[in-house]
PQR file with spaces between the fields and no chain letter, atoms N, CA, C, O and H, PARSE charges and radii, in Angstrom:
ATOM       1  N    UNK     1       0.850   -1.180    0.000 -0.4000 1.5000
ATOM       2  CA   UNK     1       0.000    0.000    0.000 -0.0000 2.0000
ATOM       3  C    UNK     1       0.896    1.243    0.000  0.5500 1.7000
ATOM       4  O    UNK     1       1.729    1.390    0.894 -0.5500 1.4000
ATOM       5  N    UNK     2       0.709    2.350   -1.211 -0.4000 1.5000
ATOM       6  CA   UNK     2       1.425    3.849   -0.800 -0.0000 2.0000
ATOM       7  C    UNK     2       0.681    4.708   -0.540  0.5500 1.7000
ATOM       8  O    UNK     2      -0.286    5.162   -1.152 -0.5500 1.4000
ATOM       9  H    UNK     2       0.032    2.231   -1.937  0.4000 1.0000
ATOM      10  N    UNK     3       1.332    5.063    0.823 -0.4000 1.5000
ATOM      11  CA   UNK     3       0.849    6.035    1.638 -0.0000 2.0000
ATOM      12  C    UNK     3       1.199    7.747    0.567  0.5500 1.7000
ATOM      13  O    UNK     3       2.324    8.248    0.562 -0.5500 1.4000
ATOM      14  H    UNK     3       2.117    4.694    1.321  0.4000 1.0000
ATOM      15  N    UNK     4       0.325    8.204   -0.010 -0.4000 1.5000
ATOM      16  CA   UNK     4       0.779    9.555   -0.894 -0.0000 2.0000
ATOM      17  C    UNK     4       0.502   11.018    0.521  0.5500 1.7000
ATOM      18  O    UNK     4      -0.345   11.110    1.410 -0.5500 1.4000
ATOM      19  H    UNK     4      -0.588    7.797   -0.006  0.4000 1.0000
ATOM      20  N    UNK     5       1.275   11.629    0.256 -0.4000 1.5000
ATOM      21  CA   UNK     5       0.991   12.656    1.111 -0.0000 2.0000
ATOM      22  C    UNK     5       0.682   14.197    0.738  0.5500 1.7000
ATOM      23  O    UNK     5       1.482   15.132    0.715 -0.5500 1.4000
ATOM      24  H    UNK     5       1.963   11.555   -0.466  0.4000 1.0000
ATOM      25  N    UNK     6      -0.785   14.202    0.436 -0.4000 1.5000
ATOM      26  CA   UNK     6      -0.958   15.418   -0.337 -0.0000 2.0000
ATOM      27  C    UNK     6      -0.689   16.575    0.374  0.5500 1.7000
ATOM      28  O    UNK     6      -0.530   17.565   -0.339 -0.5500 1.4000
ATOM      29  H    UNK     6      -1.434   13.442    0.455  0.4000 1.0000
ATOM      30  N    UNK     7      -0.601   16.728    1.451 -0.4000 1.5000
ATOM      31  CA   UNK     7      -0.123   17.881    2.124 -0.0000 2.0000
ATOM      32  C    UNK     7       1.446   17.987    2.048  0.5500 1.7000
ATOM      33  O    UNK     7       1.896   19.038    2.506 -0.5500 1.4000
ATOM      34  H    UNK     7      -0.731   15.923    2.031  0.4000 1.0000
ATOM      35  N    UNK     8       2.135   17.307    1.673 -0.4000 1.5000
ATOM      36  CA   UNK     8       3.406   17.646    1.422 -0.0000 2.0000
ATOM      37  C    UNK     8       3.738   17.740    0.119  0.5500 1.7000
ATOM      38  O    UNK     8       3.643   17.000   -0.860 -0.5500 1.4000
ATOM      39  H    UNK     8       1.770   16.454    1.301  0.4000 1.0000
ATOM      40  N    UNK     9       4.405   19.491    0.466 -0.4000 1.5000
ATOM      41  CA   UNK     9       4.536   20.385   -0.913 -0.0000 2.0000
ATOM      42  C    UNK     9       5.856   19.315   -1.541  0.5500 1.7000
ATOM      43  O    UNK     9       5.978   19.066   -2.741 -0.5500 1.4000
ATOM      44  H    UNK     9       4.483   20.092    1.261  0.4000 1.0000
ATOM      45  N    UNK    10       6.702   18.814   -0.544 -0.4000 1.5000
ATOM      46  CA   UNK    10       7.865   18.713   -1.614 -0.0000 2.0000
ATOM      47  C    UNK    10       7.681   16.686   -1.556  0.5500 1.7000
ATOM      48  O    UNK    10       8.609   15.929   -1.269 -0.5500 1.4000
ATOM      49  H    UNK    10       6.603   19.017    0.431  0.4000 1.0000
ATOM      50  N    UNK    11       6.238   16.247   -1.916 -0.4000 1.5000
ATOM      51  CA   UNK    11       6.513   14.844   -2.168 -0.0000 2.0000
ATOM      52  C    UNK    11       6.344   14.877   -3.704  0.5500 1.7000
ATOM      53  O    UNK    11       5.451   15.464   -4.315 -0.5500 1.4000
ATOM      54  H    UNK    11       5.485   16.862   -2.148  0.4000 1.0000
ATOM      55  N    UNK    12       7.435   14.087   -4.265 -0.4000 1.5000
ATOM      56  CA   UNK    12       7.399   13.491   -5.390 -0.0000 2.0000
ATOM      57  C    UNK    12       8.545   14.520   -6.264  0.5500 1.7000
ATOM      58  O    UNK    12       8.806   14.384   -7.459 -0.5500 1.4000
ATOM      59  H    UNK    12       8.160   13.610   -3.769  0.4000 1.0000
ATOM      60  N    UNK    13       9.223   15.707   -5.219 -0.4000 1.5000
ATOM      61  CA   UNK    13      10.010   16.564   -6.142 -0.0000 2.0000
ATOM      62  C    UNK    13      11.343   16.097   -5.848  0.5500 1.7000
ATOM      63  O    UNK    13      11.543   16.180   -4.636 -0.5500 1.4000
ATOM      64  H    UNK    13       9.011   15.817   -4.248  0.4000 1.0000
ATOM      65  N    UNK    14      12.112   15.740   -6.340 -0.4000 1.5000
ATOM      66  CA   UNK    14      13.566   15.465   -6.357 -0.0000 2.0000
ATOM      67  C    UNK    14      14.587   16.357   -5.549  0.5500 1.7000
ATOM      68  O    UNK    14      14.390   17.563   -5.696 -0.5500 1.4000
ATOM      69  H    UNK    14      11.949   15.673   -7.324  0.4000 1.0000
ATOM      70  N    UNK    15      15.321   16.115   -4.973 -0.4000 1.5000
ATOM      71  CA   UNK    15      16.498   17.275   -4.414 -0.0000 2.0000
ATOM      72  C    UNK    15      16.963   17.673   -5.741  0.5500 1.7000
ATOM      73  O    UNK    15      17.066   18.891   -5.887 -0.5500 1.4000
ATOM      74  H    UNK    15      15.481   15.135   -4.853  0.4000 1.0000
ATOM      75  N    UNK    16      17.163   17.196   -6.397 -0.4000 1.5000
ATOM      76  CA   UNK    16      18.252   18.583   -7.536 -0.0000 2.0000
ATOM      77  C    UNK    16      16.869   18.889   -8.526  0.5500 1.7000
ATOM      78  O    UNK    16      17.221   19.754   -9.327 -0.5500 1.4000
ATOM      79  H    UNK    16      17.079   16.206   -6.279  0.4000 1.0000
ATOM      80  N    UNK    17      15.591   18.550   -8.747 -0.4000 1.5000
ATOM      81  CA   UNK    17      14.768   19.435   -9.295 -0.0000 2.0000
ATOM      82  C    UNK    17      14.681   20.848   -8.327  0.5500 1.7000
ATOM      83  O    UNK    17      14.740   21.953   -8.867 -0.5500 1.4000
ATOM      84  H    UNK    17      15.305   17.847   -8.097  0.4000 1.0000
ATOM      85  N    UNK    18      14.579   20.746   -7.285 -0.4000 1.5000
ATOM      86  CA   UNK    18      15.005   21.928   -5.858 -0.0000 2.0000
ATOM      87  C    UNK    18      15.793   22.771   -6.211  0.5500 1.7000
ATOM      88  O    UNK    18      15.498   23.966   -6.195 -0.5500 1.4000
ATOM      89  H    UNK    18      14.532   19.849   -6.847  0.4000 1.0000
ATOM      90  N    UNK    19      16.981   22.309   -6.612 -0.4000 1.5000
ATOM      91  CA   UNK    19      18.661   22.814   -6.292 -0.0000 2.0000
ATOM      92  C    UNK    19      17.911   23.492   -7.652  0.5500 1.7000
ATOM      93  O    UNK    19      17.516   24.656   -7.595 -0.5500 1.4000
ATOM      94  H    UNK    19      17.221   21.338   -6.625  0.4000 1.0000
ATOM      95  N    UNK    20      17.775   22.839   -8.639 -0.4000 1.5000
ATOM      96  CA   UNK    20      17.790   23.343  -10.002 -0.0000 2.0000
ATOM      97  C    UNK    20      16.973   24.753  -10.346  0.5500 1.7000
ATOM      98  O    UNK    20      17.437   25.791  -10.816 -0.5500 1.4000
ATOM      99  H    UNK    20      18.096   21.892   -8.685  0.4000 1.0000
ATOM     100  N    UNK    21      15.437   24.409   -9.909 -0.4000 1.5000
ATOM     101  CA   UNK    21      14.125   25.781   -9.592 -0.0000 2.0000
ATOM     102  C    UNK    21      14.948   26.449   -8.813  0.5500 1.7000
ATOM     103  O    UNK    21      15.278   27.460   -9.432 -0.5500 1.4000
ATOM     104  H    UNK    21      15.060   23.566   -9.527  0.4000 1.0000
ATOM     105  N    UNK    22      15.535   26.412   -7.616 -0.4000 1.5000
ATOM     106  CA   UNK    22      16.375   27.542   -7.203 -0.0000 2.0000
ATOM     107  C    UNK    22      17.135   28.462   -7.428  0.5500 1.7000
ATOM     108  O    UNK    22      17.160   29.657   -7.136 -0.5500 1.4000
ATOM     109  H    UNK    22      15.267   25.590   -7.112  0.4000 1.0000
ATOM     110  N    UNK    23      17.969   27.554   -8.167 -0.4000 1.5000
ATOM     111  CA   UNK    23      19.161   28.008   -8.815 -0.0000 2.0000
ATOM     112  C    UNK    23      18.536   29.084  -10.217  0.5500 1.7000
ATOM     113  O    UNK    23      19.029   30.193  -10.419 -0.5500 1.4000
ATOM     114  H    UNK    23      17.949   26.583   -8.404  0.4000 1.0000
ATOM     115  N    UNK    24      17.730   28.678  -10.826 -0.4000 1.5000
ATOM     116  CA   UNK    24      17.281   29.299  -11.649 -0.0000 2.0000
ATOM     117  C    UNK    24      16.006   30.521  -11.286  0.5500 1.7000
ATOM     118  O    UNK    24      15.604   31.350  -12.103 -0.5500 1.4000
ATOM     119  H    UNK    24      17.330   27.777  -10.662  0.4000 1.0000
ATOM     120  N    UNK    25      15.687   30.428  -10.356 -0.4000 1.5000
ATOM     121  CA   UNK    25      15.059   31.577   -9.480 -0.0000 2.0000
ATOM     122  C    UNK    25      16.299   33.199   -8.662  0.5500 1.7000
ATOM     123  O    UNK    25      16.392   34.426   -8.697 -0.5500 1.4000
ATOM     124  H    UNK    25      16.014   29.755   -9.692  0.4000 1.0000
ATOM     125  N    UNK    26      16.899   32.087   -8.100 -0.4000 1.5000
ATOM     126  CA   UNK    26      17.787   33.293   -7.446 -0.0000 2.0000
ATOM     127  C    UNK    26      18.783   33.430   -8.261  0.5500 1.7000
ATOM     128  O    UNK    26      19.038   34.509   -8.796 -0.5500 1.4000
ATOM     129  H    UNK    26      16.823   31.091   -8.071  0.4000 1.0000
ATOM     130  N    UNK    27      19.491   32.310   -8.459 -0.4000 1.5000
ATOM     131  CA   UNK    27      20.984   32.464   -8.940 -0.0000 2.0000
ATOM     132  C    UNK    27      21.787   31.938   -7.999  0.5500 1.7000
ATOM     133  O    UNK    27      21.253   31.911   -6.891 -0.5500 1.4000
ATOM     134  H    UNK    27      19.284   31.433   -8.024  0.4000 1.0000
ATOM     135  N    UNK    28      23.223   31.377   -8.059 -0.4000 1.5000
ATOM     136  CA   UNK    28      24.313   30.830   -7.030 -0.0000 2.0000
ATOM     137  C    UNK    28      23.906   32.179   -5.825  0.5500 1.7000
ATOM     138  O    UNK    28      23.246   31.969   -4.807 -0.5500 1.4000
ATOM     139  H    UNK    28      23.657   31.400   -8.960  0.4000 1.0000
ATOM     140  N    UNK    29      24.376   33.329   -6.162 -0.4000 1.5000
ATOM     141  CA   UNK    29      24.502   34.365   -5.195 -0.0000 2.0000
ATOM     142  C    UNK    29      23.099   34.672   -4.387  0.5500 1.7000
ATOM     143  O    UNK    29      23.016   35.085   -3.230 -0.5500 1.4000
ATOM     144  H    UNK    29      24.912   33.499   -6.989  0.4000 1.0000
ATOM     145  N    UNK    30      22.211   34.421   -5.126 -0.4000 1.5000
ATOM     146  CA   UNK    30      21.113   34.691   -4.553 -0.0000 2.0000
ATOM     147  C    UNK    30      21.007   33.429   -3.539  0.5500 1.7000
ATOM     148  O    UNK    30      20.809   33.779   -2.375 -0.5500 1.4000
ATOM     149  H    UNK    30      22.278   34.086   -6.066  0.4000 1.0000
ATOM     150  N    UNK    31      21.073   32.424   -3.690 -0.4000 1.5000
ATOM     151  CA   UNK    31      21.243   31.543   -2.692 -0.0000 2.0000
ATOM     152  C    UNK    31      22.310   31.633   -1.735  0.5500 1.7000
ATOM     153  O    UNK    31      21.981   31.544   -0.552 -0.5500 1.4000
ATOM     154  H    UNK    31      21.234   32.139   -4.635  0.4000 1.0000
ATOM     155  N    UNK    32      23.055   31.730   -1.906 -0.4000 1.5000
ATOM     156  CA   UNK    32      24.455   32.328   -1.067 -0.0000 2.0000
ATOM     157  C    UNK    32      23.782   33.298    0.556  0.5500 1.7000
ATOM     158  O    UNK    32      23.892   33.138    1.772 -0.5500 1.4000
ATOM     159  H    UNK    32      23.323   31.802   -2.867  0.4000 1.0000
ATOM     160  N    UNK    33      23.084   34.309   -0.376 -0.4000 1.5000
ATOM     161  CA   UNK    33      22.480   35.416    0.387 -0.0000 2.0000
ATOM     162  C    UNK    33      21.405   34.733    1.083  0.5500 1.7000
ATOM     163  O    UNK    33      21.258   35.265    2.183 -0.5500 1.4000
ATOM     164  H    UNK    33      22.994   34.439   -1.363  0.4000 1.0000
ATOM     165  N    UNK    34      20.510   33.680    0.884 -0.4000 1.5000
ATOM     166  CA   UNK    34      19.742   33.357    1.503 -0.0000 2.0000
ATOM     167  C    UNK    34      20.083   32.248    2.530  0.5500 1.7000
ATOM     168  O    UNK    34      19.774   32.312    3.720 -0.5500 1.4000
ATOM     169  H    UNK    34      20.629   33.247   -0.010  0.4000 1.0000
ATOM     170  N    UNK    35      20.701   31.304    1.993 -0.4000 1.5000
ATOM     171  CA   UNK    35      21.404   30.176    3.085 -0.0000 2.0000
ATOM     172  C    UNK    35      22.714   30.354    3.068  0.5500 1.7000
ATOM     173  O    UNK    35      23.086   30.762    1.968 -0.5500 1.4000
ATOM     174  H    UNK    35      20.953   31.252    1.026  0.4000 1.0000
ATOM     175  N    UNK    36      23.561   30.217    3.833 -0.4000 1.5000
ATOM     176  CA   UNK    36      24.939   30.920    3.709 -0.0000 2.0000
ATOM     177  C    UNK    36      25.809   29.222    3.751  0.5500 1.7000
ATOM     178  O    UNK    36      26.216   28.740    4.808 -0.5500 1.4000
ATOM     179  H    UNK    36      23.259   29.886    4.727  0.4000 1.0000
ATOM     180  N    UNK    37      25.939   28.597    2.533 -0.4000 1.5000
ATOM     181  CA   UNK    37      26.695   27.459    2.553 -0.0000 2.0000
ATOM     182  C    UNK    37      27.227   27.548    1.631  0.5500 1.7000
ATOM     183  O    UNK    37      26.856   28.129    0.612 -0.5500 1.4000
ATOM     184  H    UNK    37      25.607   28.988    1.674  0.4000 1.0000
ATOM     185  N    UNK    38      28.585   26.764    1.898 -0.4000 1.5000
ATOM     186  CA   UNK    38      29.528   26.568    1.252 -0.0000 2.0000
ATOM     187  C    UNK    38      29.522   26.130   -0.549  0.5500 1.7000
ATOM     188  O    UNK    38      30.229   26.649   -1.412 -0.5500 1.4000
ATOM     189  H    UNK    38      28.887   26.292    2.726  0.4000 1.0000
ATOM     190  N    UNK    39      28.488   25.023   -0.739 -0.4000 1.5000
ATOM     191  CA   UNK    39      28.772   25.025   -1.644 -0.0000 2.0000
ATOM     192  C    UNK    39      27.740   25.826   -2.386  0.5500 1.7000
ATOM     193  O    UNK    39      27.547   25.371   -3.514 -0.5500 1.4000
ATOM     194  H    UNK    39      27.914   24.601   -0.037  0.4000 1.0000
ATOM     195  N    UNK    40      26.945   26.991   -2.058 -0.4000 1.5000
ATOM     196  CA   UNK    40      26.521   27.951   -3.189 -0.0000 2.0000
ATOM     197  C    UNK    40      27.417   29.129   -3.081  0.5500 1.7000
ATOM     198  O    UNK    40      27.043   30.297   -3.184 -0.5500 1.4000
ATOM     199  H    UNK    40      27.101   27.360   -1.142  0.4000 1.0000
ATOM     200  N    UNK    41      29.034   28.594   -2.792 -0.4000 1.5000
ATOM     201  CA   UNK    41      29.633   30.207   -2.322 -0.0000 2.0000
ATOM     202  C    UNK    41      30.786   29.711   -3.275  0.5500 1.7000
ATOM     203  O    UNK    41      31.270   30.525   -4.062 -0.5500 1.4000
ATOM     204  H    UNK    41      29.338   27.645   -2.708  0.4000 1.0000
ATOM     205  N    UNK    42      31.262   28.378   -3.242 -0.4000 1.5000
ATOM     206  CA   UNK    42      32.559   28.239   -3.409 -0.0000 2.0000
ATOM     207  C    UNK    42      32.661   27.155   -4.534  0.5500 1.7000
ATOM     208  O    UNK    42      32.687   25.929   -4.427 -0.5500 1.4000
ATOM     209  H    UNK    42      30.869   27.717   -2.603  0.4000 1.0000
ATOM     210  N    UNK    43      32.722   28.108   -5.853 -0.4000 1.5000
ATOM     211  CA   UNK    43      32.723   26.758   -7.238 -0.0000 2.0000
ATOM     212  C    UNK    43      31.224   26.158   -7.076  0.5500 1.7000
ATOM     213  O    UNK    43      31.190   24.938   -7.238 -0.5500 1.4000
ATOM     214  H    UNK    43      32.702   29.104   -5.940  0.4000 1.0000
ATOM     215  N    UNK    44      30.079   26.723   -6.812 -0.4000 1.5000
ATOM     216  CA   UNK    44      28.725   26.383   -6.926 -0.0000 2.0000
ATOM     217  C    UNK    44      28.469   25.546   -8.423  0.5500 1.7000
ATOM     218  O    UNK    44      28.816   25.806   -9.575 -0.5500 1.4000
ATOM     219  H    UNK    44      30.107   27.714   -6.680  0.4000 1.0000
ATOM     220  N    UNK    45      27.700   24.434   -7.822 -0.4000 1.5000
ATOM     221  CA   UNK    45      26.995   23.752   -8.890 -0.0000 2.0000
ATOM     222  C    UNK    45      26.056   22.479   -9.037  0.5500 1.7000
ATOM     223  O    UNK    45      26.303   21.794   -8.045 -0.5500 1.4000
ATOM     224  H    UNK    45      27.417   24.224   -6.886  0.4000 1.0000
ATOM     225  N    UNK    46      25.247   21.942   -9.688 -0.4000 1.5000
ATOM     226  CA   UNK    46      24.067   20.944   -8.884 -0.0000 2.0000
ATOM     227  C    UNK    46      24.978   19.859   -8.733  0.5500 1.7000
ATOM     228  O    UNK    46      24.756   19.039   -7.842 -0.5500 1.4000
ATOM     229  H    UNK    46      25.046   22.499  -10.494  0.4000 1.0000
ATOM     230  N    UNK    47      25.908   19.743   -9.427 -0.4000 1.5000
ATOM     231  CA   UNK    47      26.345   18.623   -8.724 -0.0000 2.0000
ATOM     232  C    UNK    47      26.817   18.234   -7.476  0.5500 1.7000
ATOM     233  O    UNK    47      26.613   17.156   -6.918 -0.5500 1.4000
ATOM     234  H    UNK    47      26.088   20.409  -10.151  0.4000 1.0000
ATOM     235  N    UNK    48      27.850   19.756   -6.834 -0.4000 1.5000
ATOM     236  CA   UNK    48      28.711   19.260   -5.914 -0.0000 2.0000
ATOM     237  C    UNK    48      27.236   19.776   -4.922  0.5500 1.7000
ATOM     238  O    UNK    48      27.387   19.433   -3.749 -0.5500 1.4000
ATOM     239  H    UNK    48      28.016   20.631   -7.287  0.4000 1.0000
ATOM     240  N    UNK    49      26.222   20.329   -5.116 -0.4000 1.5000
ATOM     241  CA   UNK    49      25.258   20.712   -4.248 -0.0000 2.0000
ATOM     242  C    UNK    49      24.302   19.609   -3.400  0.5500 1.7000
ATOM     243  O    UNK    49      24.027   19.458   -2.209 -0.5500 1.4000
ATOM     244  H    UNK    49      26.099   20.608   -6.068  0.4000 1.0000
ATOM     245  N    UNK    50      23.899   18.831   -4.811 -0.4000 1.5000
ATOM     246  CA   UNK    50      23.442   17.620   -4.766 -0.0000 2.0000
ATOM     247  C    UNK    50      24.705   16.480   -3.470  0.5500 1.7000
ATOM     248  O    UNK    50      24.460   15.547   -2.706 -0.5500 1.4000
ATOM     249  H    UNK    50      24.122   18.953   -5.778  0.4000 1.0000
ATOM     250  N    UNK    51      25.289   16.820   -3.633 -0.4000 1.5000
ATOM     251  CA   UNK    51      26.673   15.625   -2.854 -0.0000 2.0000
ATOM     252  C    UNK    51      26.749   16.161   -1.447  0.5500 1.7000
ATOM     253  O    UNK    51      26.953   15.392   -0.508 -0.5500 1.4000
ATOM     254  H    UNK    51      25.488   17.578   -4.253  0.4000 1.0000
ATOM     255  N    UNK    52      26.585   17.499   -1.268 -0.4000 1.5000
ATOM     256  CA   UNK    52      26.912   17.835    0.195 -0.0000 2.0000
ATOM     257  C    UNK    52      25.141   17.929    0.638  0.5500 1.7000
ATOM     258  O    UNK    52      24.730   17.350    1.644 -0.5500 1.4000
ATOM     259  H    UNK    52      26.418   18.124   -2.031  0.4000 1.0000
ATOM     260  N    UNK    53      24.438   18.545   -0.052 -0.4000 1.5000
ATOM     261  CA   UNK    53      23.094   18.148    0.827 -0.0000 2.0000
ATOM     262  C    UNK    53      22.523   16.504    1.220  0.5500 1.7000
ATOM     263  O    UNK    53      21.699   16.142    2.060 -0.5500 1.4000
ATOM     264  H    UNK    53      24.772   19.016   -0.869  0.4000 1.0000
ATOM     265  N    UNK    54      23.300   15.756    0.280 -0.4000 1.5000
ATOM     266  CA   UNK    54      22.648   14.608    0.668 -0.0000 2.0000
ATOM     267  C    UNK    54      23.290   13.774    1.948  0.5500 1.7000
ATOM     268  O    UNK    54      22.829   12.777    2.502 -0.5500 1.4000
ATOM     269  H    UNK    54      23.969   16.050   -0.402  0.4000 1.0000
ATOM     270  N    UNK    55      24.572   14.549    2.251 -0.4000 1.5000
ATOM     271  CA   UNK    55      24.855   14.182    3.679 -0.0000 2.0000
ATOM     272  C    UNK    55      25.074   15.224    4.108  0.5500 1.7000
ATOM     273  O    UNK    55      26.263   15.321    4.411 -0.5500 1.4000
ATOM     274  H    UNK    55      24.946   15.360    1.801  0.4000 1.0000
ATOM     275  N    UNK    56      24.194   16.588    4.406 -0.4000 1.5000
ATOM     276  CA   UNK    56      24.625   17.122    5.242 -0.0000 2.0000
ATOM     277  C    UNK    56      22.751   17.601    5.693  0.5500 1.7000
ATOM     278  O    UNK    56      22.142   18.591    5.288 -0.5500 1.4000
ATOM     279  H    UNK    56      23.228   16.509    4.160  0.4000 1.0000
ATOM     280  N    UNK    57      22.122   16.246    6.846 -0.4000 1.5000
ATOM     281  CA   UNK    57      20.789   16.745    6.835 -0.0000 2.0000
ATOM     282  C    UNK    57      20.105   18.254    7.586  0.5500 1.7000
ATOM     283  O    UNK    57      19.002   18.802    7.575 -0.5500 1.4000
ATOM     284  H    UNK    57      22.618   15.441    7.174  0.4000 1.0000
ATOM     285  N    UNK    58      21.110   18.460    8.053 -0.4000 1.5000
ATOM     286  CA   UNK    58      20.518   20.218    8.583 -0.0000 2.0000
ATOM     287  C    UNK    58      20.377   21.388    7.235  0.5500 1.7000
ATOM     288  O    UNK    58      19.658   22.387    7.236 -0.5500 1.4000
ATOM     289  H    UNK    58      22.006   18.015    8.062  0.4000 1.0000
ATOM     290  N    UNK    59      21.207   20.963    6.226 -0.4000 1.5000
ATOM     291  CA   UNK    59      21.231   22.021    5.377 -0.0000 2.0000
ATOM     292  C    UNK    59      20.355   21.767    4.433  0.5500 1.7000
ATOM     293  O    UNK    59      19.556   22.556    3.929 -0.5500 1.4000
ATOM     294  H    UNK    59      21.791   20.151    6.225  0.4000 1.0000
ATOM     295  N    UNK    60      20.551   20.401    4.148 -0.4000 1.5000
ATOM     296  CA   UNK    60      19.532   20.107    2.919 -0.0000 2.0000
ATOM     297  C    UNK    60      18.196   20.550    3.654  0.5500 1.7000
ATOM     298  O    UNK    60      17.560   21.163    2.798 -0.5500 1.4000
ATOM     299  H    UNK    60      21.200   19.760    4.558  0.4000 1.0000
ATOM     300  N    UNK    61      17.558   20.531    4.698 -0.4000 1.5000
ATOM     301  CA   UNK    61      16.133   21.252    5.607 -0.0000 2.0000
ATOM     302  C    UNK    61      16.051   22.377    4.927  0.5500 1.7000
ATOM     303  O    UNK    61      15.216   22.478    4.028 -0.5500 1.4000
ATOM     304  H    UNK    61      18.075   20.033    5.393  0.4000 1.0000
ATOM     305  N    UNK    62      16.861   23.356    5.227 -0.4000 1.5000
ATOM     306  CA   UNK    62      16.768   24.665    4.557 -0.0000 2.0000
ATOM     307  C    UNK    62      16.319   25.216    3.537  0.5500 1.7000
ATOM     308  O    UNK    62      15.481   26.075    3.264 -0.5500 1.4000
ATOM     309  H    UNK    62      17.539   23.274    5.957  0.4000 1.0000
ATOM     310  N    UNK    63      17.344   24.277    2.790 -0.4000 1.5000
ATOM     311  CA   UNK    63      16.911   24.406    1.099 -0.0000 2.0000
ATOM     312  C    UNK    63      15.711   24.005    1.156  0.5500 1.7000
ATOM     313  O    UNK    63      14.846   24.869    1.013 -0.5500 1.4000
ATOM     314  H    UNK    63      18.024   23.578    3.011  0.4000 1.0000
ATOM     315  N    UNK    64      15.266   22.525    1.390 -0.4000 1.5000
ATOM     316  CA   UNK    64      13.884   22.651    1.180 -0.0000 2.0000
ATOM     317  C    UNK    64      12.708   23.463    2.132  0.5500 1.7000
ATOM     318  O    UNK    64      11.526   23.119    2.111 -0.5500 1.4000
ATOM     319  H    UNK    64      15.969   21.823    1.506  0.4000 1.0000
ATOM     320  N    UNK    65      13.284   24.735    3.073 -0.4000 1.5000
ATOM     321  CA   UNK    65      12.352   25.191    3.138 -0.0000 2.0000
ATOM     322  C    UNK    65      12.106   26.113    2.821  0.5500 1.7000
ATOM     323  O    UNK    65      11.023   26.654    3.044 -0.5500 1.4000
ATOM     324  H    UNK    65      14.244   25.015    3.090  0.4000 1.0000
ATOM     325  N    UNK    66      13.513   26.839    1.872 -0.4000 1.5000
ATOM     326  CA   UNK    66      13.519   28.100    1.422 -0.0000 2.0000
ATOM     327  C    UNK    66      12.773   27.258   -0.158  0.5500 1.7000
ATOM     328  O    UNK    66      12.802   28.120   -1.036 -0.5500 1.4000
ATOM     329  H    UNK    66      14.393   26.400    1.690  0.4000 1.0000
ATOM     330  N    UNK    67      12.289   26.208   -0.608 -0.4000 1.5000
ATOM     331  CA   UNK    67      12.225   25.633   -1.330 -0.0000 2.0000
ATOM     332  C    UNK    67      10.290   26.172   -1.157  0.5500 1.7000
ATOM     333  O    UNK    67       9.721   27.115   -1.708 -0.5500 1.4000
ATOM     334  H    UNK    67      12.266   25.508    0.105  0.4000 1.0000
ATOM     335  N    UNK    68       9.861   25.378   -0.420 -0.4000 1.5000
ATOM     336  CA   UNK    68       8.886   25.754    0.046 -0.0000 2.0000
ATOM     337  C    UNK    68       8.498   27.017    0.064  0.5500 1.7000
ATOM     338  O    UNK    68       7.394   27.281   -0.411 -0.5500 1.4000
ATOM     339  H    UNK    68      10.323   24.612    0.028  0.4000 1.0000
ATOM     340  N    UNK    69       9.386   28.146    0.659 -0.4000 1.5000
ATOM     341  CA   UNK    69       8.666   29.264    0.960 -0.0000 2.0000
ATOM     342  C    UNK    69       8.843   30.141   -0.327  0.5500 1.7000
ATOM     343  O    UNK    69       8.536   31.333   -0.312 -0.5500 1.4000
ATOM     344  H    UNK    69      10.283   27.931    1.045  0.4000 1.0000
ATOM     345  N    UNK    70       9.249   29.641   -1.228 -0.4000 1.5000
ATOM     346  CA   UNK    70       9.298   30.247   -2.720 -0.0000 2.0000
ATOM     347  C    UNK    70       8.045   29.978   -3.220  0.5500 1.7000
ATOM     348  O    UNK    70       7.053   30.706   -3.174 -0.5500 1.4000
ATOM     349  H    UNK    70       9.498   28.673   -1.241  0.4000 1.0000
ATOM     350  N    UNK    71       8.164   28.841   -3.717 -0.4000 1.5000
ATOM     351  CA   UNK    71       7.238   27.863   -4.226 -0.0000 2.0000
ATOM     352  C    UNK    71       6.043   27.345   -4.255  0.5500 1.7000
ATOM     353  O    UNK    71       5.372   27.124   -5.263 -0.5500 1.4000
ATOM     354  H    UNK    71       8.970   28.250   -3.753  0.4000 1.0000
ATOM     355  N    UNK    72       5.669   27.081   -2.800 -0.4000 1.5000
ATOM     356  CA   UNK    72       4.488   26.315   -2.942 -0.0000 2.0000
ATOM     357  C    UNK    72       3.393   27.485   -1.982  0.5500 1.7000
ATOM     358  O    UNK    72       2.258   27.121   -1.671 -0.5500 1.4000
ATOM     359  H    UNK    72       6.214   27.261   -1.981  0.4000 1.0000
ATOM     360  N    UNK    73       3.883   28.772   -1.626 -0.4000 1.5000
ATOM     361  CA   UNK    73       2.564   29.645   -1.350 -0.0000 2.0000
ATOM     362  C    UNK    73       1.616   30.046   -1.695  0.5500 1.7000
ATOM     363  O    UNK    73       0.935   30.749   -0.948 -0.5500 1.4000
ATOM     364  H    UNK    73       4.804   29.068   -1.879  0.4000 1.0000
């Protein structure tokens, strides 16, 4: 049985569809300015973004809630 969760804005969206709508919303810098991590500061890109959010779970939160508070209002 799948449990679908319509109240959750970010089920069924990918982390680098995220990284990606972001990235193309703000820009590296514009993200920079909004979450202050390393890798939207230093050689930014979905890849190495994708690699440090997926082990780093406090940050990847962020993104998806600055993800959220773009997005799904």
């Amino acid at each position: 049985m799948s449990h679908q969760q319509p109240n959750n804005p970010l089920h069924g969206v990918t982390l680098e569809k995220i990284i990606v709508q972001l990235h193309d919303h703000y820009g590296w810098d514009g993200l920079d300015e909004r979450i202050h991590l390393n890798c939207f500061y230093n050689e930014p890109s979905v890849k190495s973004s994708l690699k440090f959010l997926r082990r780093t779970p406090w940050a990847r939160a962020k993104v998806e809630a600055l993800y959220v508070e773009t997005f799904c209002r």
